[in-house]
PyMOL CGO cylinders between C-alpha atoms (Angstrom):
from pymol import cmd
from pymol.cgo import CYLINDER

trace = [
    CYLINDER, 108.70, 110.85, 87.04, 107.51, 109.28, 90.21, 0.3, 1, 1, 1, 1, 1, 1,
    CYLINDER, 107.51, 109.28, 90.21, 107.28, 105.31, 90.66, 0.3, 1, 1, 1, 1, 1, 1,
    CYLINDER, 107.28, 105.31, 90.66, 104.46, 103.42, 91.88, 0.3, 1, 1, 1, 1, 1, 1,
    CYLINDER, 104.46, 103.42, 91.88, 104.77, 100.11, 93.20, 0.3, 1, 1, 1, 1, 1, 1,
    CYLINDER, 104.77, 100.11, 93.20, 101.94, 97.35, 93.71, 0.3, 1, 1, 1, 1, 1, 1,
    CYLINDER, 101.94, 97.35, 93.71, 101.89, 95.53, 96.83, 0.3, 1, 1, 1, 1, 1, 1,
    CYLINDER, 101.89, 95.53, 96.83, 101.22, 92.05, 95.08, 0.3, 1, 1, 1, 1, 1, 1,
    CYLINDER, 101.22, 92.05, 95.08, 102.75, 89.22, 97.97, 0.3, 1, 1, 1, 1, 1, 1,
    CYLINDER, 102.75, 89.22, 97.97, 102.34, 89.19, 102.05, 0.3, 1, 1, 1, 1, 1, 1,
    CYLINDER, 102.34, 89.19, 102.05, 103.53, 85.90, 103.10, 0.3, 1, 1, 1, 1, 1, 1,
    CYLINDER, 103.53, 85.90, 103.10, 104.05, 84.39, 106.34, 0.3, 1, 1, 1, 1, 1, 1,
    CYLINDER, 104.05, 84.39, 106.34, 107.04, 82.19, 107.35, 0.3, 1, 1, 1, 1, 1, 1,
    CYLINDER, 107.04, 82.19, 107.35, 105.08, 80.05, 110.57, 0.3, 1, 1, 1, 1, 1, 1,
    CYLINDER, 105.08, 80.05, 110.57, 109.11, 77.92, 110.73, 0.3, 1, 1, 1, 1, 1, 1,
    CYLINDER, 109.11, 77.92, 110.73, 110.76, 81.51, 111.16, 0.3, 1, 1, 1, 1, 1, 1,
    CYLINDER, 110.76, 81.51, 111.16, 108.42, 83.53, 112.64, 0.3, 1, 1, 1, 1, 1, 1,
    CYLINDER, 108.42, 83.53, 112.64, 108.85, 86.41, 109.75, 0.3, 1, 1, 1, 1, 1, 1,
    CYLINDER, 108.85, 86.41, 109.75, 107.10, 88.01, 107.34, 0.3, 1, 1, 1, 1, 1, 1,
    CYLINDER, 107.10, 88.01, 107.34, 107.41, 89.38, 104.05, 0.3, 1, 1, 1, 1, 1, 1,
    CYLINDER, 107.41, 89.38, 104.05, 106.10, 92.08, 102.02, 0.3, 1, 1, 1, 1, 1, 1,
    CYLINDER, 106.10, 92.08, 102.02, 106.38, 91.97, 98.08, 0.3, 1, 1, 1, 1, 1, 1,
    CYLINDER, 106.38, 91.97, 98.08, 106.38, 94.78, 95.93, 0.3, 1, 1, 1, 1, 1, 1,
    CYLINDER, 106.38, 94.78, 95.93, 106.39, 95.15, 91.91, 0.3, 1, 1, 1, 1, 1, 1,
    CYLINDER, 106.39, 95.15, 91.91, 107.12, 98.29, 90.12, 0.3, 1, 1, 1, 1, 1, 1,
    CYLINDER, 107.12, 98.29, 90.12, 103.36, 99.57, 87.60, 0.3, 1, 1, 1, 1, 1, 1,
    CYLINDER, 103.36, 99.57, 87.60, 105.82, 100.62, 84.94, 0.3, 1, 1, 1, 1, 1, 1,
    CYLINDER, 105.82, 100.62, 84.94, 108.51, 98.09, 84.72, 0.3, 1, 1, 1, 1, 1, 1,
    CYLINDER, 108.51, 98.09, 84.72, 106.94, 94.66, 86.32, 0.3, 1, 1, 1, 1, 1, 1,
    CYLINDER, 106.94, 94.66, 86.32, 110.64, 93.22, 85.87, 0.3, 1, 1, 1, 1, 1, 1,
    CYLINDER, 110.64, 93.22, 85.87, 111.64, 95.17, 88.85, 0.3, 1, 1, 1, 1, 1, 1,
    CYLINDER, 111.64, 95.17, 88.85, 110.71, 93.43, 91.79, 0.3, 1, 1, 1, 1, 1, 1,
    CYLINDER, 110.71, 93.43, 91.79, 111.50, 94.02, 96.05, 0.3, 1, 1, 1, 1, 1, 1,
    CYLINDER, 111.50, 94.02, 96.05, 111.01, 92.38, 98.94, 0.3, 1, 1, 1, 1, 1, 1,
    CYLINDER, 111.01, 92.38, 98.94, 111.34, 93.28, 102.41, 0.3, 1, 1, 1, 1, 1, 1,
    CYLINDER, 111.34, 93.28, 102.41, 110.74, 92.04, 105.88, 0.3, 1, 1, 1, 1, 1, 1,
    CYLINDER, 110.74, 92.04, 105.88, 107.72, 93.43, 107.91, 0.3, 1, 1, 1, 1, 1, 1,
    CYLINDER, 107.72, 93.43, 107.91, 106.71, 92.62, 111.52, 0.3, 1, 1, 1, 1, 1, 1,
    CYLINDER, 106.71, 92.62, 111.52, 105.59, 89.09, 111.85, 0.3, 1, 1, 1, 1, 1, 1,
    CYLINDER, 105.59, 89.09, 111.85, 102.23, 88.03, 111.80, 0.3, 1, 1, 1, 1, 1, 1,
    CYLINDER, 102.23, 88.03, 111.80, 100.93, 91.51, 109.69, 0.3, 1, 1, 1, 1, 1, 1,
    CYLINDER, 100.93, 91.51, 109.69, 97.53, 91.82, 109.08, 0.3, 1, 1, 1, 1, 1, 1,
    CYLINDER, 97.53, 91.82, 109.08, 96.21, 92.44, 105.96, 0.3, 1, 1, 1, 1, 1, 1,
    CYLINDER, 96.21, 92.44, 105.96, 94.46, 95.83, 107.41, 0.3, 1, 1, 1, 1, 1, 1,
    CYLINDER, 94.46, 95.83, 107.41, 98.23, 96.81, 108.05, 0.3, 1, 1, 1, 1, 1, 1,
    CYLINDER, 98.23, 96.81, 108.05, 100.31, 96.10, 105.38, 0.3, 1, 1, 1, 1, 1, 1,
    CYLINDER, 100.31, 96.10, 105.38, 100.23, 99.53, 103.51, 0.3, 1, 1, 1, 1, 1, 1,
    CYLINDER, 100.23, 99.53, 103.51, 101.70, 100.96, 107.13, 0.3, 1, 1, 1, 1, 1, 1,
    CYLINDER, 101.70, 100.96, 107.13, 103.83, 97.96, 107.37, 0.3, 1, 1, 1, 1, 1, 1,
    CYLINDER, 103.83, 97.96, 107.37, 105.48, 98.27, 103.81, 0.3, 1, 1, 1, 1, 1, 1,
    CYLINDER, 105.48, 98.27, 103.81, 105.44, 102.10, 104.18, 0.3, 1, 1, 1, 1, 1, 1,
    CYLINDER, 105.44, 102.10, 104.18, 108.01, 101.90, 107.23, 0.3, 1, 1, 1, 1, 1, 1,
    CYLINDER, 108.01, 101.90, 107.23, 110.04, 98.97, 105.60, 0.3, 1, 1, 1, 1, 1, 1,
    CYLINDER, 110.04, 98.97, 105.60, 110.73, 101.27, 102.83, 0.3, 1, 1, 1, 1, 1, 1,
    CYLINDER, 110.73, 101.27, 102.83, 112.01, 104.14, 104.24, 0.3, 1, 1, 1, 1, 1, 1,
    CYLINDER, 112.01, 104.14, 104.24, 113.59, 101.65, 106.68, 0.3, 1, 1, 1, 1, 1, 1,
    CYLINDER, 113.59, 101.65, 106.68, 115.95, 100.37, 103.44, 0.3, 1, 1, 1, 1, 1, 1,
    CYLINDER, 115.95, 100.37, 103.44, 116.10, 104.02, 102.28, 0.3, 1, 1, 1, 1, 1, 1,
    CYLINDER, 116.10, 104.02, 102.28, 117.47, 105.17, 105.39, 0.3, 1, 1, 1, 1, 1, 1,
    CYLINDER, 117.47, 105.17, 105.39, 120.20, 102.24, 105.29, 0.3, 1, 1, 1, 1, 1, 1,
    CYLINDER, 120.20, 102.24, 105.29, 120.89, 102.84, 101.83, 0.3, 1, 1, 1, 1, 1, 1,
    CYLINDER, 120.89, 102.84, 101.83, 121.51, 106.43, 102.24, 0.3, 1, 1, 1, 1, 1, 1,
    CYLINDER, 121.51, 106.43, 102.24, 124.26, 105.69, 105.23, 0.3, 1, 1, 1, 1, 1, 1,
    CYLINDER, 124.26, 105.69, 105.23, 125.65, 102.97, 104.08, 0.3, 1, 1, 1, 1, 1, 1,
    CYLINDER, 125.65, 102.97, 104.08, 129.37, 102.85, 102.87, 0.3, 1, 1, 1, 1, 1, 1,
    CYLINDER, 129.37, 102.85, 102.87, 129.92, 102.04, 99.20, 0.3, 1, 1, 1, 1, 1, 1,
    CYLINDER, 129.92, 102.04, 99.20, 133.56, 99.78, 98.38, 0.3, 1, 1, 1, 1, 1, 1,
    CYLINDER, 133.56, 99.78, 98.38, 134.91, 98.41, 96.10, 0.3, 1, 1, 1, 1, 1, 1,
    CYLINDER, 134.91, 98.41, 96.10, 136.22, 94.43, 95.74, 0.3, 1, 1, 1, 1, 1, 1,
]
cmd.load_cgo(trace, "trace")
């Protein structure tokens, strides 16, 4: 069954120059993420902002190394 997420949070940090992108699963609202999109994104460009972020952690997550302790 395919996910859908809600884009409920973009938040700027002015002190850090980032910002943020928040997401929360339809079906399970206990499963949150959070990712970092180009600063200053405007509302008009979130959904291409948070589109990229994603398959920017997917990517990462798919090459990354898993070890154990």
């Amino acid at each position: 069954m395919a996910a859908s997420m809600t884009i409920t949070h973009l938040t700027h940090d002015l002190a850090q120059k980032k910002s943020f992108v928040s997401f929360v699963w339809t079906d399970d609202p206990s499963k949150r993420l959070g990712l970092e999109v180009p600063y200053g994104t405007a509302l008009a460009e979130i959904e291409a902002a948070a589109e990229k972020a994603v398959a920017e952690l997917v990517s990462e997550l798919q090459t990354a190394s898993r070890v154990l302790p």
